[in-house]
N, C-alpha and C positions, 0 to 999 in steps of 0.2 A: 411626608411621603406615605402612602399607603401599603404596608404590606400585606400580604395574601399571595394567591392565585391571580391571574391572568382576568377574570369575570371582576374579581375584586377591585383590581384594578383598571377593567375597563368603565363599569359602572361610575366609580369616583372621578373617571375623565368626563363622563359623560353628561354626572350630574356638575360637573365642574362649569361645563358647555351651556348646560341648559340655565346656570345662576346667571354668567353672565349674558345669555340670549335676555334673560329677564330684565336684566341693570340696561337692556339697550333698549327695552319693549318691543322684545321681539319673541319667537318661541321657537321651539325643535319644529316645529312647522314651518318656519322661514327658512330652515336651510335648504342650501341647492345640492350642495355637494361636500362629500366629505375623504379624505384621503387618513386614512389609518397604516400605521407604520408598527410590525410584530419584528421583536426580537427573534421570536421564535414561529415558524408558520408551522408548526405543530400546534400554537394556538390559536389558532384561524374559527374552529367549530365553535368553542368557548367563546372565545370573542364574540365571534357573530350572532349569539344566543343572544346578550346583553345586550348588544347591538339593537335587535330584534325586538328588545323589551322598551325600548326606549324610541323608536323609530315607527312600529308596527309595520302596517301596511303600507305605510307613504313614506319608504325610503326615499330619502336622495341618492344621488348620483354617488358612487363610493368608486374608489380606486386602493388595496389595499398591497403593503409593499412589505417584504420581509426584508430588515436591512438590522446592521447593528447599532443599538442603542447604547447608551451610556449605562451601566450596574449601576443600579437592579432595577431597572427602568423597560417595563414588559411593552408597553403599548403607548404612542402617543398619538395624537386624533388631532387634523385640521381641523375646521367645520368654517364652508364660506356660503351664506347667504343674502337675502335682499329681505328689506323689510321696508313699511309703507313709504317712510319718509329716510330710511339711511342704511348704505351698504355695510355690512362689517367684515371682519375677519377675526375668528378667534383660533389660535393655538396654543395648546394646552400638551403637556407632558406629563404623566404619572401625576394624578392626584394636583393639579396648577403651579408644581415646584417649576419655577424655571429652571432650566442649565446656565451655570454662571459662563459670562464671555471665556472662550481659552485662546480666542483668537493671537494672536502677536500681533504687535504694529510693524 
């Protein structure tokens, strides 16, 4: 897990995003859309700075939601695109930690 700040932590989702767009041959360029999920929507500006650095001018499509995350987990980022030969989906949480199942059967 990544501690830090909120930037800290978005960056390391982001370059988490961009390894695996790589492992598929694809890039931050092939995304369509992306849905980001803040703990806190007081980090909304921060977020979206990093956001911004990694996206530039040709964002995708974003939807961002303040909802609560699992401590100490600031920011987690869908990202779903198309690339020449196959669709993906990546979801990523703080730094590629998953959440282990807590479901019940």
């Amino acid at each position: 897990m990544v501690s830090g700040d909120i930037r800290d932590e978005t960056r390391q989702t982001l370059t988490n995003i961009m390894r695996i767009l790589e492992g598929c041959g694809a890039a931050l360029a092939d995304v369509v859309k992306c849905q980001v999920f803040l703990a806190d929507g007081k980090d909304f500006a921060a977020m979206n700075e990093v956001y911004a650095e990694f996206f530039g001018d040709a964002k995708p499509a974003r939807t961002t939601v303040v909802r609560l995350l699992p401590s100490p987990i600031k920011v987690e980022i869908d990202a779903v695109g198309t690339g020449r030969h196959r669709r993906w989906l990546s979801k990523l949480a703080h730094g590629a930690q998953r959440r282990p199942n807590t479901r019940s059967s």
